[in-house]
Every structure is written in structure tokens, then in C-alpha cells.
C-alpha positions as CSV (number, residue, x, y, z in Angstrom):
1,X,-90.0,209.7,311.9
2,X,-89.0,212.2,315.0
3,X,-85.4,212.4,314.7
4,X,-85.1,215.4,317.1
5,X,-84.8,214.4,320.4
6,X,-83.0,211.3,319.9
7,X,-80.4,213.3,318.1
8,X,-79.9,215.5,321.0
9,X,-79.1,212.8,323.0
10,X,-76.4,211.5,321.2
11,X,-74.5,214.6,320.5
12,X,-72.1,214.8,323.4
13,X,-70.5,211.3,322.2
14,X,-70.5,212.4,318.8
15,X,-68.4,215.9,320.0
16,X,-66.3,213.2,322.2
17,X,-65.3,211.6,318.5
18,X,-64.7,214.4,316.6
19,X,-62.5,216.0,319.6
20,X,-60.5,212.6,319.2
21,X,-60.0,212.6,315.3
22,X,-58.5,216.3,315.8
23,X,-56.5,215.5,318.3
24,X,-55.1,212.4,316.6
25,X,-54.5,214.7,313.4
26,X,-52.5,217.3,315.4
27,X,-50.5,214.5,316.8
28,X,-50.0,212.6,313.8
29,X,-48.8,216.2,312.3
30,X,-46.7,216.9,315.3
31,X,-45.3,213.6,315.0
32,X,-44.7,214.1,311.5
33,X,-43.0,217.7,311.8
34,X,-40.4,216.1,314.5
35,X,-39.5,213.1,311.9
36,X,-39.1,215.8,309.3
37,X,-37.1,217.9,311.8
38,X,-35.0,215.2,312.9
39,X,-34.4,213.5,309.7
40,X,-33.2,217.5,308.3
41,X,-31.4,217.5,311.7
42,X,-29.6,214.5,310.9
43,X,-29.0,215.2,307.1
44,X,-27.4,218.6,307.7
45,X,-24.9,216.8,310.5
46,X,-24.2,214.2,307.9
47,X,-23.3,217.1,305.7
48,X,-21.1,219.2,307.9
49,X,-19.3,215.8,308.9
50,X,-18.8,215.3,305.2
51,X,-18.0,218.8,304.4
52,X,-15.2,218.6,307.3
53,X,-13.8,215.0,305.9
54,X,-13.5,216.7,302.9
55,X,-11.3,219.7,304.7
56,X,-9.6,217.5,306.9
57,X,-8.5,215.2,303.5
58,X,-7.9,218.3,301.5
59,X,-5.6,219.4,304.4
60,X,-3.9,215.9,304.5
61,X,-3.0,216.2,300.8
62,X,-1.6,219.9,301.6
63,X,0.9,218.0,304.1
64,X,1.8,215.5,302.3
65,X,3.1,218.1,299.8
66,X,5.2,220.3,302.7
67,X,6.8,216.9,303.8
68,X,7.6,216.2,301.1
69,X,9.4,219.0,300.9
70,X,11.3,218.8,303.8
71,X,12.3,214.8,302.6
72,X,13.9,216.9,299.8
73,X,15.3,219.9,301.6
74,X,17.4,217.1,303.8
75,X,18.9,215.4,300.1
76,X,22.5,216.6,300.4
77,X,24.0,215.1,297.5
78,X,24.4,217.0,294.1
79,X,23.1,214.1,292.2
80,X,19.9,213.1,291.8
81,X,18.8,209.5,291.8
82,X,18.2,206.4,293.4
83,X,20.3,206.8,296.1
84,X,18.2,209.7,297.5
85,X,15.8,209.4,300.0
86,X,13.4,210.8,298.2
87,X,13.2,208.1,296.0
88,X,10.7,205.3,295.8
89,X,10.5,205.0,299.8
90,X,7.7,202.9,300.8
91,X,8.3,203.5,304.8
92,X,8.2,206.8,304.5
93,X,5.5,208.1,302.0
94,X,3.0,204.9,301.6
95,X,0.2,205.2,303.9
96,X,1.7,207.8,306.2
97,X,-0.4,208.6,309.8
98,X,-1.0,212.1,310.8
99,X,-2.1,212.2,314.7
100,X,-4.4,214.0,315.4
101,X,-3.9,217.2,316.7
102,X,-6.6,217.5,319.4
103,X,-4.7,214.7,320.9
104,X,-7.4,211.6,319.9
105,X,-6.2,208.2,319.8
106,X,-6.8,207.5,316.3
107,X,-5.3,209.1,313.6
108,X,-6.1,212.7,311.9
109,X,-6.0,211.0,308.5
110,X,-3.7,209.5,306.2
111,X,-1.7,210.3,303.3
112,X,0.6,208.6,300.3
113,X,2.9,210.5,297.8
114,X,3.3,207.9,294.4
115,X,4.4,208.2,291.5
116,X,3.6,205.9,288.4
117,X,7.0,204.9,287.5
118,X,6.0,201.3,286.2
119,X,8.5,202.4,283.1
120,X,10.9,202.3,285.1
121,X,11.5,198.6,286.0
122,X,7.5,197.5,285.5
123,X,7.0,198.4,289.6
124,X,3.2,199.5,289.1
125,X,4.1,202.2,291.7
126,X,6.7,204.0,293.3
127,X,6.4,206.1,296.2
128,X,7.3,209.5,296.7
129,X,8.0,212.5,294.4
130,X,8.9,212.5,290.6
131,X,11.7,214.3,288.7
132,X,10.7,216.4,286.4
133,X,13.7,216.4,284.6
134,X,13.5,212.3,284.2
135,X,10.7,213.5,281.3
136,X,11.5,214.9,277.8
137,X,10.7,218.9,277.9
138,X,8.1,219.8,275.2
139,X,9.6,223.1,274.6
140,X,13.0,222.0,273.5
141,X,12.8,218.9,272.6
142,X,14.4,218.1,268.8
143,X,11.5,216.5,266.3
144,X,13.2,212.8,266.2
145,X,13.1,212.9,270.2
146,X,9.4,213.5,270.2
147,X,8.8,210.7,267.7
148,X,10.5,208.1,269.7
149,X,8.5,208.5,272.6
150,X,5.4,206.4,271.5
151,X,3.8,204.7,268.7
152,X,1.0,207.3,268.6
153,X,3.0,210.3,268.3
154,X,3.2,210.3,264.6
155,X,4.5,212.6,262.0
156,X,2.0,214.8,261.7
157,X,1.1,215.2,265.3
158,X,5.4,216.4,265.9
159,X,4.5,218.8,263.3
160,X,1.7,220.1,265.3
161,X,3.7,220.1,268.3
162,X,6.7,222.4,266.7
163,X,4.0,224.3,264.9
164,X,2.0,225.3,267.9
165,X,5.2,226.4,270.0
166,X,7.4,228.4,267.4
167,X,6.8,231.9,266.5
168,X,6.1,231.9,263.1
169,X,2.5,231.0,261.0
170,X,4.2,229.2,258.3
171,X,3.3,225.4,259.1
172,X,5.1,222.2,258.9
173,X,4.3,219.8,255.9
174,X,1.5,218.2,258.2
175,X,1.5,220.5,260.8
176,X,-1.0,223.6,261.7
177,X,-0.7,227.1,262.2
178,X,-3.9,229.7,262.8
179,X,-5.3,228.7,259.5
180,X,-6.1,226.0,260.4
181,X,-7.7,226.4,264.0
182,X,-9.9,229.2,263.3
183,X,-11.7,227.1,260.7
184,X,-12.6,224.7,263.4
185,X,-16.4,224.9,265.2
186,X,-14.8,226.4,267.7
187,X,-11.9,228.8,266.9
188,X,-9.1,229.5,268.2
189,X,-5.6,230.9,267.1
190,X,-2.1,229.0,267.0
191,X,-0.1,229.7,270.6
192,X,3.1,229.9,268.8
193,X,4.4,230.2,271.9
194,X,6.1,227.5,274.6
195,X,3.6,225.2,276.3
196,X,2.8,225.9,279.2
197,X,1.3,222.8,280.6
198,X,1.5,219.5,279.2
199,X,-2.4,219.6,279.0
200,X,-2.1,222.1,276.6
201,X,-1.5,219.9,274.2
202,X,-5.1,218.6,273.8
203,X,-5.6,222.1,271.7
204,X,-2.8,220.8,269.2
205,X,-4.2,219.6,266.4
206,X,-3.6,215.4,266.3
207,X,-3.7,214.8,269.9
208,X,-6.2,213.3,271.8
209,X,-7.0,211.8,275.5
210,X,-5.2,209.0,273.9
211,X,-2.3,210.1,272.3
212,X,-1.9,212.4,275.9
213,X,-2.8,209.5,278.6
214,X,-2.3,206.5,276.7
215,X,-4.9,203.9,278.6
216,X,-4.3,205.4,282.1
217,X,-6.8,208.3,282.1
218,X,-7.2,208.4,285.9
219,X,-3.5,209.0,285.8
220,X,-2.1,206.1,288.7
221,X,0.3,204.0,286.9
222,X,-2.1,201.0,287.1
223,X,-4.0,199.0,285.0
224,X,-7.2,199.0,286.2
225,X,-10.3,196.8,284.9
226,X,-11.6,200.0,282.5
227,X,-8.2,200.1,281.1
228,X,-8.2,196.4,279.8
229,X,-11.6,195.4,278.6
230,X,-11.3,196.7,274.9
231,X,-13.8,198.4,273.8
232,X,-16.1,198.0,276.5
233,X,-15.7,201.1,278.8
234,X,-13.5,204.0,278.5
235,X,-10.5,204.1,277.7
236,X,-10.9,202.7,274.4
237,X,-7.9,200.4,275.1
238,X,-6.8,196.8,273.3
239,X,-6.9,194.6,276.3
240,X,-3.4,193.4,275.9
241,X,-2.8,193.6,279.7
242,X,-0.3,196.0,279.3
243,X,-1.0,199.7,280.0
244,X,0.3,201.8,277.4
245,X,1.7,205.5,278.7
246,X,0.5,208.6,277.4
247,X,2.6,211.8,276.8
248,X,1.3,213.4,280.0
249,X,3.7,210.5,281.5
250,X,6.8,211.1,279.6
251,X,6.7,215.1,279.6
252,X,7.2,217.9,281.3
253,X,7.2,222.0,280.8
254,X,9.3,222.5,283.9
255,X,12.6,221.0,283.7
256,X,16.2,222.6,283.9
257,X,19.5,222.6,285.3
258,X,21.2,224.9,287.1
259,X,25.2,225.8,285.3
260,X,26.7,225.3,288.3
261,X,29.4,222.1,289.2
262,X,29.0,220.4,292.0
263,X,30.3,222.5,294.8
264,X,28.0,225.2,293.9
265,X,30.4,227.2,291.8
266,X,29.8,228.6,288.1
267,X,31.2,226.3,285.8
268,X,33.6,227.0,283.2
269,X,32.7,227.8,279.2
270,X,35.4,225.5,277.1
271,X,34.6,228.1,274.1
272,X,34.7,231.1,276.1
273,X,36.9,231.0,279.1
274,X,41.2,232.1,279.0
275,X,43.7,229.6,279.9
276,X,44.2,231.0,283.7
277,X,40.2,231.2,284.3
278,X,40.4,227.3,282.8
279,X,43.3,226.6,285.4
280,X,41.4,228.0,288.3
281,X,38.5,225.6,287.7
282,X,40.3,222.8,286.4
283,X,44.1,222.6,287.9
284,X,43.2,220.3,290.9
285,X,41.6,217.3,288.3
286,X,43.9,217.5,285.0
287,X,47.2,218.2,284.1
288,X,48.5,221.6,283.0
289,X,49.1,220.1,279.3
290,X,45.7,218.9,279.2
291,X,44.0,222.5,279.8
292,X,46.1,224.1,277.3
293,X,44.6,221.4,275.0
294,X,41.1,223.2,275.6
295,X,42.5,226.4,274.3
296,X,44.2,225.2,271.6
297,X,41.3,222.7,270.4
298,X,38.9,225.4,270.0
299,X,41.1,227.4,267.0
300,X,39.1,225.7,264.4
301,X,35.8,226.4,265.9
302,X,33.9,226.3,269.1
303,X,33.3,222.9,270.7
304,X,29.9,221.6,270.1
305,X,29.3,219.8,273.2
306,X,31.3,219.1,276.6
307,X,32.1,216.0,274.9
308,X,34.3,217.1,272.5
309,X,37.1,217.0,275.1
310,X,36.8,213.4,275.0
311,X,38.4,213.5,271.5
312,X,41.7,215.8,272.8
313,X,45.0,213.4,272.4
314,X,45.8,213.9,275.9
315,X,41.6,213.1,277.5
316,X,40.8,209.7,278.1
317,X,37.9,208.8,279.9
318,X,38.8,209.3,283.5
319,X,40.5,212.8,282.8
320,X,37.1,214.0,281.5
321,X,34.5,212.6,284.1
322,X,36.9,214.4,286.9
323,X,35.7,217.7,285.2
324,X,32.5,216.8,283.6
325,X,30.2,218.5,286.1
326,X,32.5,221.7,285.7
327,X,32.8,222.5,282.4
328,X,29.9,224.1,279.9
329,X,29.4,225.5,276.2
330,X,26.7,228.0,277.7
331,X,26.9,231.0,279.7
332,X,23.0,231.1,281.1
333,X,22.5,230.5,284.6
334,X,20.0,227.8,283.7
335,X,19.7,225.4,280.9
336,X,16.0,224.0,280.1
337,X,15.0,220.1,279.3
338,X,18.4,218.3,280.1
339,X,17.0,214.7,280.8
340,X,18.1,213.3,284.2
341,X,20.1,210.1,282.9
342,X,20.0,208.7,286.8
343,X,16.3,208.7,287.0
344,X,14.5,208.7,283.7
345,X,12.3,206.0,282.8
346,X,12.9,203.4,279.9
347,X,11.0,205.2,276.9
348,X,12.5,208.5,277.7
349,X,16.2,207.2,277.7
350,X,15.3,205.4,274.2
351,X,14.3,209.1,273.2
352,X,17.7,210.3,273.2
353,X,19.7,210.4,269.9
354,X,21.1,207.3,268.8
355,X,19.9,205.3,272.2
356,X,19.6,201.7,271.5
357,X,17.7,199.4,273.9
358,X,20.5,197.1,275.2
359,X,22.3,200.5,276.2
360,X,19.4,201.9,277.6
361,X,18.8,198.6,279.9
362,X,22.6,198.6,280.6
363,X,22.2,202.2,281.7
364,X,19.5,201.2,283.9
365,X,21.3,198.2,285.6
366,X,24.2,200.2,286.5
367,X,22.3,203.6,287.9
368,X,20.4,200.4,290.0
369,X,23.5,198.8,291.6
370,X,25.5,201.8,292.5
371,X,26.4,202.3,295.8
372,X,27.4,205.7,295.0
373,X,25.9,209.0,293.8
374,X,26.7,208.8,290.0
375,X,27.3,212.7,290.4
376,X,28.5,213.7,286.7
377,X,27.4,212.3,283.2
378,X,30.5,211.0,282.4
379,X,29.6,207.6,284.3
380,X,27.5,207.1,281.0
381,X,31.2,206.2,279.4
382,X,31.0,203.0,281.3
383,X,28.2,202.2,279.2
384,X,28.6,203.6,275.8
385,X,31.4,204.6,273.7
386,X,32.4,208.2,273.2
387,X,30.5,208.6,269.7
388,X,27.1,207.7,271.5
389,X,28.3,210.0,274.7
390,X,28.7,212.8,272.2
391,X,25.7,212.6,270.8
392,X,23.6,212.7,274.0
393,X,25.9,215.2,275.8
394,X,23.8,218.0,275.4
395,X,20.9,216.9,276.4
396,X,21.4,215.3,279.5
397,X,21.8,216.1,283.4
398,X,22.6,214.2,286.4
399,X,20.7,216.7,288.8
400,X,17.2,217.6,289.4
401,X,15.3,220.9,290.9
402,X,11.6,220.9,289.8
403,X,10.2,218.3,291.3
404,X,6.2,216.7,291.0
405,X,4.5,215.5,293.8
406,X,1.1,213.7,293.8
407,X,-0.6,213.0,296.9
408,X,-3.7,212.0,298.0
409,X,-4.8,212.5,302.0
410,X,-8.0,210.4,302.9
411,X,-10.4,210.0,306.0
412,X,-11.9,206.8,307.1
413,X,-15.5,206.8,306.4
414,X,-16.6,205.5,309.9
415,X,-20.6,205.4,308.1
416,X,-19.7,202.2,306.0
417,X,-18.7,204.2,303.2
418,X,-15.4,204.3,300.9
419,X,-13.0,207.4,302.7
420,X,-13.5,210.7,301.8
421,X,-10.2,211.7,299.8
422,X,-8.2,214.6,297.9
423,X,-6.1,214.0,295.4
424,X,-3.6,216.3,294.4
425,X,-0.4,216.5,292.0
426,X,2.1,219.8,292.4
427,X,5.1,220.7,290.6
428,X,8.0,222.5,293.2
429,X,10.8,224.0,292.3
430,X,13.0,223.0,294.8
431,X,16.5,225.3,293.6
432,X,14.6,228.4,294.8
433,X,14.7,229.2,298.2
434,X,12.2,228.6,299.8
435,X,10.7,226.3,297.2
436,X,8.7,227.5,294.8
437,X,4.9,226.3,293.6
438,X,5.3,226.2,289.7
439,X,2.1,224.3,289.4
440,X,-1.1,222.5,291.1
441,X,-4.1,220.6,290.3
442,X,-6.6,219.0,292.2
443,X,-7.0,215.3,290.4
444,X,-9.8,214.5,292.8
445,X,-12.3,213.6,290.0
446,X,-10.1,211.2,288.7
447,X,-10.8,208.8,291.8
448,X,-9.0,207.3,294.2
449,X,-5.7,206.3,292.7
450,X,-5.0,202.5,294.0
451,X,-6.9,200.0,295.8
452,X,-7.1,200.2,299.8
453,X,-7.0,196.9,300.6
454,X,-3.5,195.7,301.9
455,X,-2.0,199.4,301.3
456,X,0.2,198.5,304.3
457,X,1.2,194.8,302.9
């Protein structure tokens, strides 16, 4: 067969096709190097516009903390409780706008300050910031107060507790000292030092996630679906539909109270201080016969608590709560751990010695109906007698200066998607001037700490 010249004829339409499969590649390549290049172009703006939600949320959080602050810097009354303005005030910490500052029409952001305070008066959530010294103080706290706090603190773990923060390596009959942490995989030595967080104690030997967040691991104050399906999901909690509290709710590292009255002034040592340094601070509230009393009293030994006065033949009830903010049995400028009487929850009242639960409720109904600042402790008399008062009497407060705050600041996903948020909880010690950071952690992992829908309700 010739092949030759008829092959020569077709060649310029077979060039012609060829041409057109190359140029349909290059296109199809071009085409496929813009997709690429947009789709990248579009990933890396989705990225910067989440990696600026996450700033702008992260900067929310940061104001929520400074205001609340400045809610705290205008509380002008020497006692702290639920009079204040600080506390649990829905208007002005739930769901709080921040404009934005390039002058748009919708908002910056948001922000909420809560606290879980469902001990208090089972309100799942409070809102704005928590006193510190409403918790028991692990550093000072007696063994029998640390028992009473919940069912899973047992015997052995208050050992561990008191072991791990004394000074010496001799432990308690079910405690642990060094001994017995450097024989664990991984080893580590006895603190025997004060906590220093309340996390810390997760290194004590007894204590778990548990025994430290009871059933709220994510830390809100609310029971959520995880927390009330048994063993099904973590927690591993009973499904009672009641959320059981962990330490990390009823403790703190960070309370104390400042020895001054309520003016400010230094108050007086009943052990320590002469007759006319007793007159200075006392003359304008008791009689002249009732100071000499003090001086006299204390001849047989020093008084063990303010509340010894009580017992004086001349002190009834009123004479002592006109000079119960004033007097002392200390001479340090601060005293660590006194519990807050007009703001701690339920479970830490009933950890005080010899608190029973119908005066703990009593205690809570009255602090709850007062139109006035309860501003001294011996308003307690109106609920107990003097025997309970004195046993509680040193280890109580009416004011707070560290304060918590737990804020989260959120941005609304405008892609369809849940808000980009930062969670964050801060201890301030508000006596210092200007107030002072004592702690922060960002609790972001944890998730986002209550349910969106009908925030505003």
C-alpha cells in the first residue's frame, strides 16, 4: 500500500489537533493554578479573620477583667456582700456590648463575668466576680474543716493535704511525705510547703479530677449532659441530676483580711494593748467600766478569740458588735483564710466548727434580707448563741480583697459557625493599690461555659 502521499496531505489537520489538545492542557492547568490560587487565597483570609476573632475575643476577656475592676474600685462599703454591686448583677456583667471602636454599627464583641455560685441558693449562675475569701484557704485550714467540705475528701486524703504543706517528712497515719512520691513511676518530692494553687493539689497523693472538680470538669456551675449520663462520657458521674462540687469550688490559696476596723484604722490587740490605747479605740462605743474589764479579764491568760469579750459580766451582745470590727488578738497587718460569713456558699459555712445546717440556712436568710451592710461579725449573734460565736470567731471575716474573676469575651461567627471565644478566670487583689494580678489562666479549652441561646432572657 502507498501510504506516502496521502499522509502528507493530511498532516496540517493533524498539527491543527495536536495544537488544540496543548492548548486545552495549558488552559485546563491555568485554570487549575487560579482554583488553587484562589481557593489558598481564600483559606489564608479565612485564617487571618479567625486569627483576629480570636484577638479581638481574647481582648474582650482582657476588658471584662479591667471593668470589673473598676465595678469594684466604686464599692465603698467596708463590708463585703450582697449588698454590693459587685454582686450577682445580671445588667451589668451578663452579656455585656463593647462598641466598636472604629465606630461600626454593630458591636466589637461581647463579654460575661459569672461565677458558679449554684451553692449558694441553687442559682446555676451568678454574675460577676467571686470572693475569694467566701472559700476555705488550704493553707490554714484546721483538718476537721477540710473533712466537712465533701464526701470525697476522706481521711487519708486530709492527711495528704497537711502532709504535703507542713515542713517536716514525718507523715500522718495515712498521709505521704517524699517516701512515698519518689517511689511513684514518676518521681517527685513532698512540697512541704503552702500550696500554691489549688491545682496543686492533683500532685497530693488521694486526689483526683474528681475529688478536685467534683462532676463539673469544664468548671461553669452547670450541669451539663456529660455531667449526668453515668458512666457514659466523662465525668464519670452518678446521674442523680445534681452536680456535685469539687474542691477547686470550695478553695482558695489567696484569701486574707486586712487588721484594720472599719474606718481604716489599726485595730486594737485585747491581749496586748494598755488601758488608755484600749480607751482611744474604744471610748466612743462602750463604757469606761467595760474597757477596764478588758484589762482586767486578761490576768489569767490571754483571750483566745475576740469573742471572749462576750463572756465579761459587763458585754452583752450589743456592747460587743459596736467594737467587733476594732478589736484583734494579732498584731500582723494581714490575717490569711478568714471565711467571708456574708458571702460564703452553703458547704463552706457548714465547714466551720460546730456549724449545724439549720444555722447555716438561718445565716443565709438573714445576710439575704438585709437592707444594710452587715459590716462586723457580730451580726452572727442574731443567729447563734455566744458558744457557737466563739468557736467560729477566729476564723471568720466580713470583708473581702482578693477577688476571682472569670470572663469569657466572644465574637459572632458571621460564617455559620459557633463564636470564636476566650475564656479566662483571674484572681485580683483588690487592697493593693492599684490592684494587683495574683493569678491567671486561660480556661479556653474547657469550652464555652453556658449555652447562647436566650443569654439575654
Amino acid at each position: 500500500m502507498r501510504h506516502g502521499p496521502a499522509s502528507r496531505d493530511q498532516a496540517p489537520g493533524t498539527r491543527r489537533g495536536i495544537i488544540l489538545i496543548v492548548v486545552l492542557w495549558v488552559f485546563a492547568g491555568l485554570s487549575l493554578f487560579m482554583y488553587s490560587f484562589l481557593h489558598g487565597a481564600r483559606v489564608e483570609r479565612e485564617i487571618s479573620a479567625g486569627a483576629a476573632d480570636r484577638l479581638r475575643a481574647q481582648a474582650l476577656a482582657n476588658s471584662a477583667v479591667e471593668y470589673t475592676i473598676a465595678a469594684l474600685l466604686e464599692d465603698s462599703t467596708a463590708a463585703d456582700g450582697p449588698w454590693d454591686i459587685w454582686y450577682d448583677n445580671r445588667e451589668r456583667f451578663l452579656d455585656v456590648a463593647v462598641e466598636d471602636p472604629a465606630g461600626g454599627r454593630e458591636p466589637f464583641g461581647r463579654f460575661t463575668v459569672f461565677k458558679s455560685d449554684y451553692l449558694v441558693d441553687n442559682v446555676p449562675l451568678q454574675y460577676g466576680p467571686e470572693d475569694e475569701a467566701g472559700k476555705i484557704h488550704l493553707n490554714t485550714a484546721t483538718r476537721d474543716m477540710l473533712l466537712r467540705l465533701t464526701p470525697r475528701v476522706t481521711d487519708a486524703v486530709v492527711d495528704a493535704i497537711i502532709d504535703w504543706r507542713d515542713a517536716d517528712e514525718v507523715p500522718g497515719s495515712a498521709g505521704a511525705e517524699s517516701n512515698y512520691y519518689l517511689g511513684l513511676a514518676k518521681p517527685y518530692r513532698c512540697k512541704n510547703a503552702p500550696f500554691e494553687s489549688v491545682e496543686e493539689l492533683l500532685y497530693v497523693k488521694g486526689v483526683d479530677a474528681m475529688v478536685l472538680y467534683g462532676e463539673d470538669w469544664n468548671r461553669n456551675g452547670l450541669l451539663d449532659p456529660n455531667e449526668n449520663d453515668g458512666a457514659e462520657t466523662d465525668p464519670p458521674d452518678n446521674a442523680d441530676g445534681i452536680l456535685e462540687t469539687g474542691l477547686w469550688h470550695l478553695c482558695t490559696v489567696h484569701s486574707f483580711d486586712l487588721n484594720v476596723s472599719e474606718d481604716g484604722q489599726p485595730r486594737v490587740n485585747i491581749n496586748t494593748a494598755s488601758l488608755p490605747e484600749l480607751q482611744s479605740v474604744l471610748g466612743d462605743k462602750v463604757s469606761e467600766e467595760q474597757i477596764r474589764e478588758i484589762v482586767v479579764g486578761r490576768v489569767n491568760g490571754p483571750y483566745p478569740s475576740v469573742a471572749a469579750l462576750l463572756f465579761l459580766p459587763r458585754w452583752d451582745n450589743a456592747a460587743f458588735q459596736a467594737v467587733a470590727d476594732r478589736v484583734t488578738i494579732v498584731d500582723t497587718a494581714q490575717i490569711p483564710g478568714l471565711v467571708n460569713v456574708n458571702t460564703a456558699p452553703r458547704q463552706v459555712l457548714l465547714a466551720l466548727p460546730g456549724m449545724t445546717e439549720d444555722i447555716a440556712d438561718a445565716l443565709i436568710v438573714q445576710r439575704a434580707q438585709s437592707s444594710e451592710p452587715l459590716d462586723n461579725i457580730g451580726w452572727l449573734l442574731n443567729v447563734m448563741d455566744r458558744t457557737l460565736f466563739a468557736q467560729i470567731a477566729n476564723y471568720i471575716t466580713v470583708h473581702a480583697n482578693p477577688f476571682s474573676i472569670q470572663a469569657v469575651g466572644w465574637v459572632p461567627n458571621t460564617r455559620g459557625l459557633p463564636p470564636v471565644y476566650c475564656r479566662i478566670w483571674t484572681v485580683v487583689d483588690m487592697s493593693a493599690s492599684p490592684p494587683r494580678v495574683l493569678a491567671l489562666k486561660d480556661l479556653s479549652s474547657l469550652g464555652f461555659p453556658y449555652p447562647l441561646e436566650g443569654i439575654s432572657d
